[in-house]
N, C-alpha and C positions, 0 to 999 in steps of 0.2 A: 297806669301802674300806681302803686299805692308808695307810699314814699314813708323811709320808716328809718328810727334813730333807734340805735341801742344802748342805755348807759349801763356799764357794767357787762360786755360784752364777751369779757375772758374767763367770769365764771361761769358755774355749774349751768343757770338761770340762759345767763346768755348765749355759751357754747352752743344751748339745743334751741336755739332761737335762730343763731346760723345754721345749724342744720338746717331747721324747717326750708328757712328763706334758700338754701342751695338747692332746694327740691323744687322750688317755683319761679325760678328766676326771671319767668317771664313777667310774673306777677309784683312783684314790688324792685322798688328801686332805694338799696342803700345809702341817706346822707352823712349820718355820723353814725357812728364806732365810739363808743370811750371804754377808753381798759384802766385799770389801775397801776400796776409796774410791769405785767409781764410784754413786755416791748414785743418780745420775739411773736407769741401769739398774736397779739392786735394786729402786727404787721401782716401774718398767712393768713388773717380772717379780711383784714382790708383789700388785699390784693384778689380773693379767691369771688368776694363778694362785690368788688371794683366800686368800694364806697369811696366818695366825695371827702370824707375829712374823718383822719382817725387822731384819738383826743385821747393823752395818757395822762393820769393824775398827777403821781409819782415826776417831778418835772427834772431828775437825775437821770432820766428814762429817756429823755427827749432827743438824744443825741442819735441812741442807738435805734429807732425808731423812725427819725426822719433818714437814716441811715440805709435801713433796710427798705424802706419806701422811694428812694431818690430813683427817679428816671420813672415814676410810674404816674405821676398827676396828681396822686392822692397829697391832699392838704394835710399836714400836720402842728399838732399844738401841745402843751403843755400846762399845767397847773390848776388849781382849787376854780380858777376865774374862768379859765379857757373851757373845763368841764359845764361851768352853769352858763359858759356865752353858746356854748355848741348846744344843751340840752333845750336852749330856749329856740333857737332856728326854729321855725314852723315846718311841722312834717305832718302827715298824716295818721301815723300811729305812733308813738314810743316804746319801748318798754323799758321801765321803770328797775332797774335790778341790782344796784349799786347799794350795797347790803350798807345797815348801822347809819350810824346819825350822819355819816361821809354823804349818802342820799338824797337827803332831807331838801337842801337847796335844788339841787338838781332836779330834781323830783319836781318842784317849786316851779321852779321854773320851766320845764315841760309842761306842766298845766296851765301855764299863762298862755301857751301857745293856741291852744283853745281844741286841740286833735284828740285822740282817743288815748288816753294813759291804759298799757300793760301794766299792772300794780306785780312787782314780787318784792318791792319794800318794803316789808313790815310796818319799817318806823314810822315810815310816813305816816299813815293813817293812827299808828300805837301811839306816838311820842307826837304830833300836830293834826291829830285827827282835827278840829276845828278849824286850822289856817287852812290847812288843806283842802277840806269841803266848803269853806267860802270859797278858795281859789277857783275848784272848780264851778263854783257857782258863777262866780263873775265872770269866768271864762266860756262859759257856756262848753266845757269838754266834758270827755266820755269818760267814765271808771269804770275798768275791764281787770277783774280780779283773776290773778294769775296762779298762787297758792291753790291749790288738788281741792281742797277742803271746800274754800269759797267760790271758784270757779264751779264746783259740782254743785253749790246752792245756787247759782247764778244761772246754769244751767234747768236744774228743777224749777227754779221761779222763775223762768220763758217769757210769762204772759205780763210779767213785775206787779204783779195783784196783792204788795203787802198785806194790804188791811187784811186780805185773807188767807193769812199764815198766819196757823195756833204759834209754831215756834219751827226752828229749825237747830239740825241737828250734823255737828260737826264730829266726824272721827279720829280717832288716835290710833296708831298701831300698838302704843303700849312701851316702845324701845323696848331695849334688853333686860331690863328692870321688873317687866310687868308681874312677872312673878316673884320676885326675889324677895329675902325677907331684908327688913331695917339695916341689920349688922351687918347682910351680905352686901347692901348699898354703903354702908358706914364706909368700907373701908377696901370697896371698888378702885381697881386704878381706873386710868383716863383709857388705857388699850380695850379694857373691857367697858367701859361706858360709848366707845364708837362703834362698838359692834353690831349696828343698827339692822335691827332681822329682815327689814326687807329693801328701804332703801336706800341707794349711793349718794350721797352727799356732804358737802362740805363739816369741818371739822365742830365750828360752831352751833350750827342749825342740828347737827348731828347729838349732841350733846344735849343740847334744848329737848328735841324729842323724845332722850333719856330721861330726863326734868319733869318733864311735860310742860315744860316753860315755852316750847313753841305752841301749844292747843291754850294758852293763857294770852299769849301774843294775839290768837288769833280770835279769840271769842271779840276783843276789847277792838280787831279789824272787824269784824262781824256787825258788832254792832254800830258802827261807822257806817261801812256800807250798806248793809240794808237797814239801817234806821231802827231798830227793834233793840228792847231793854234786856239788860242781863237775864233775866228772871225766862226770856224767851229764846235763848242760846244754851241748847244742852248738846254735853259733849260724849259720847262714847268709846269706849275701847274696842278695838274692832283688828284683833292681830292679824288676819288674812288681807286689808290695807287693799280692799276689793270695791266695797264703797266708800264715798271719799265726802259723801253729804248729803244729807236727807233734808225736806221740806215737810213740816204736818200742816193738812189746810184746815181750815176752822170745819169741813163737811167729811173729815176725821180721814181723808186717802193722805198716804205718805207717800210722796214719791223721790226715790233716789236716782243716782247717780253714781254708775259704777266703770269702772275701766280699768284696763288693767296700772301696775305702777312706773307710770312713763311720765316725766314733765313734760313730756314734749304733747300732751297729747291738751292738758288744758291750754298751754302753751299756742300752742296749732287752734285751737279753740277763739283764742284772744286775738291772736295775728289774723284769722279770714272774719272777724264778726263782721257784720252778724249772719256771713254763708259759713261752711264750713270747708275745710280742706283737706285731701287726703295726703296722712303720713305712713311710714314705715312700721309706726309702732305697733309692739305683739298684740294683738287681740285676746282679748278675754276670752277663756276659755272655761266655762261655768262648771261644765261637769267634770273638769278635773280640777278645779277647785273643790267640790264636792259638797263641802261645809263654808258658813258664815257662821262667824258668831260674836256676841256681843256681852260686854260687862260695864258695867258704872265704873268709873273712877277711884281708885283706892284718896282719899283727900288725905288719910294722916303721910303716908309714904310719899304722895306726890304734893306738896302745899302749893304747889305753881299757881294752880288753880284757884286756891282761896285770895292767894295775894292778886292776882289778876282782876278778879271782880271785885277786889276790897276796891284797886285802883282807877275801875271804871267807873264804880260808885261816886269817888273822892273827885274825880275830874282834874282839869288843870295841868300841872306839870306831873300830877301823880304818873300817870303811865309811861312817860317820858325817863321820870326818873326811874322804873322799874328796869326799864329797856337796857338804861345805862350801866343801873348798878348790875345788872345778869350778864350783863358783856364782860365788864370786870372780874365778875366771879366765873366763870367760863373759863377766861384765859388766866385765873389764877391756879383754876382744878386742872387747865390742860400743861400747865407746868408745873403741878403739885405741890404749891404753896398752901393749899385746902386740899379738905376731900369734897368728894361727890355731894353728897348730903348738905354741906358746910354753903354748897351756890345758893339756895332757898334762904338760907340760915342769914348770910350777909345780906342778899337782898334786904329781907323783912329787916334786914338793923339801918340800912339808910335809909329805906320809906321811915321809919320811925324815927328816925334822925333829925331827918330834913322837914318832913310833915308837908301837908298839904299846901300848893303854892298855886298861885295864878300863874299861866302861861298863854294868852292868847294875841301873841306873834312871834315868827319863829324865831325872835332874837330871843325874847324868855325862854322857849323851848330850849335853845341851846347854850344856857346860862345855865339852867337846871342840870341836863345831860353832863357839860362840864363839871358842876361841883355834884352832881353823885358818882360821876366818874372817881372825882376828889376821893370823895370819902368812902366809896367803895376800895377804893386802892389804901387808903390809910386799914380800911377793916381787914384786910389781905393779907398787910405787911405785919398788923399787930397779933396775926392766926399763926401764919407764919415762923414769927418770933418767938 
């Protein structure tokens, strides 16, 4: 049996990660769980999946938690320390899913264990792409990319034959925006920027894909993972969210990667590598799709994108700080201290702020994060005002 930790096990990410694991029980065996505060979940997901140790962030949580788990075996813990002592346990797989710079350590320490990391945290690789791929380097572990996007390139490059990738090609559905004009964006609320046309997800990432500030996160994870320069990550709009990532090989065949829009399914992809495992998920259905289709990126309406590769350019703590200052502005547009437009606006004012800095360990990393958190929050309050 294959023995597998979850950080971040109450979101979106994690939720269909217990799914998978309730469909194969025979197949892998539960050691840690960590949730963030929702006590009551982590608890129905520890008991259902009869894991070994469930880990709450939130340590106000701890009470109600060891509460609801009392008489059952299951080991309980709490706090910042208890989350990176449980992620480091040696398991066989992890998944990695514990969204925002809160990850980063955890993350960290999952790789030292030397097993195969499930990546769905961005930042890792965005905000300490370098500690991170030394870590795994020294560790000799595995990087299994969990995002639709990368997992479909991961997928098309099978054979891992870089040098013979012209380029690959990541898609966007476009959010609810894709058409909309400037003014109609200007002065969007936050109800209509979640209205994501095809799929369910959490509030922030939700919003990013409005932005297109998640397809910016992800070129700069891109080229982390498979080692290829900006100039070799082209992104597409592709509103049918059918294929989810193309490979071009230097002997000019593209091949993609399509399914239908399920996390569970790269998901399920990541948990049985390198076999694969049958899930629940709908099946594409080609001919009632009927049409694909595709458009280049509008860059003056979406700037995500320019600042993303300005940032991969610039290296160091740049991406880091991007990460930070867009989480800030995020949760400024979803309590409408900004508008919609105003999240790209702030960003580009702390990269400009702050300027290009060295970050290579992840104590700089999150020196940085902290002061454009700073001064993201200072540029909020004075929009605001």
């Amino acid at each position: 049996m294959k023995s597998v930790t979850i950080l971040g096990s109450t979101g979106s990410i994690g939720a269909n990660t217990v799914d998978l694991l309730l469909q194969a029980p025979d197949q892998y065996r539960v050691a840690v769980l960590v949730g963030g505060r929702n006590a009551a979940k982590l608890a129905e997901q520890a008991k259902a999946l009869d894991a070994s140790h469930a880990v709450i962030a939130d340590e106000s949580c701890h009470a109600e938690l060891a509460s609801l788990l009392a008489g059952t075996g299951i080991h309980t813990s709490a706090g910042r320390q208890a989350v990176c002592d449980a992620a480091g346990e040696r398991v066989d797989w992890t998944m990695a899913a514990i969204t925002g710079a809160a990850g980063l350590a955890p993350t960290l320490e999952a790789i030292k264990g030397g097993g195969a990391i499930a990546l769905a945290n961005k930042e890792a690789l965005v905000c300490a792409g370098d500690v991170m791929l030394r870590a795994v380097a020294d560790a000799g572990a595995t990087l299994l990319p969990v995002d639709s996007e990368h997992n479909a390139i991961f997928q098309a490059m099978a054979d891992r034959q870089a040098d013979q990738v012209e380029k690959i090609i990541l898609t966007a559905s476009g959010g609810p925006f894709r058409t909309a004009s400037i003014e109609e964006m200007e002065r969007a609320p936050p109800e209509v920027a979640l209205r994501h046309p095809v799929w369910s997800m959490g509030a922030k990432i939700t919003i990013d894909s409005a932005t297109l500030f998640n397809k910016g996160l992800e070129v700069i994870e891109a080229a982390r993972i498979f080692g290829l320069p900006s100039e070799r990550i082209d992104v597409l709009v592709h509103p049918q969210s059918v294929v989810h990532g193309l490979v071009q090989y230097t002997d000019g065949s593209l091949l993609a990667q399509l399914g239908s829009p399920d996390m569970r399914i790269p998901i399920a992809h990541a948990l049985a590598w390198p076999k694969r495992m049958k899930t629940n998920s709908p099946r594409l259905d080609l001919a009632r799709v009927a049409q694909l289709t595709f458009e280049a990126p509008d860059m003056v309406r979406f700037p995500a994108l320019r600042l993303a590769r300005a940032v991969l350019a610039a290296g160091g703590a740049a991406p880091a700080i991007l990460s930070a200052a867009n989480e800030v502005a995020v949760e400024a547009f979803l309590a409408r201290r900004i508008g919609f437009l105003d999240i790209a606006r702030m960003v580009e004012a702390v990269l400009d702020r702050i300027g290009a800095q060295a970050a290579d360990t992840l104590e700089a990393v999150l020196y940085w994060d902290q002061e454009a958190r700073r001064q993201a929050g200072l540029h909020a309050s004075s929009r605001a005002a």
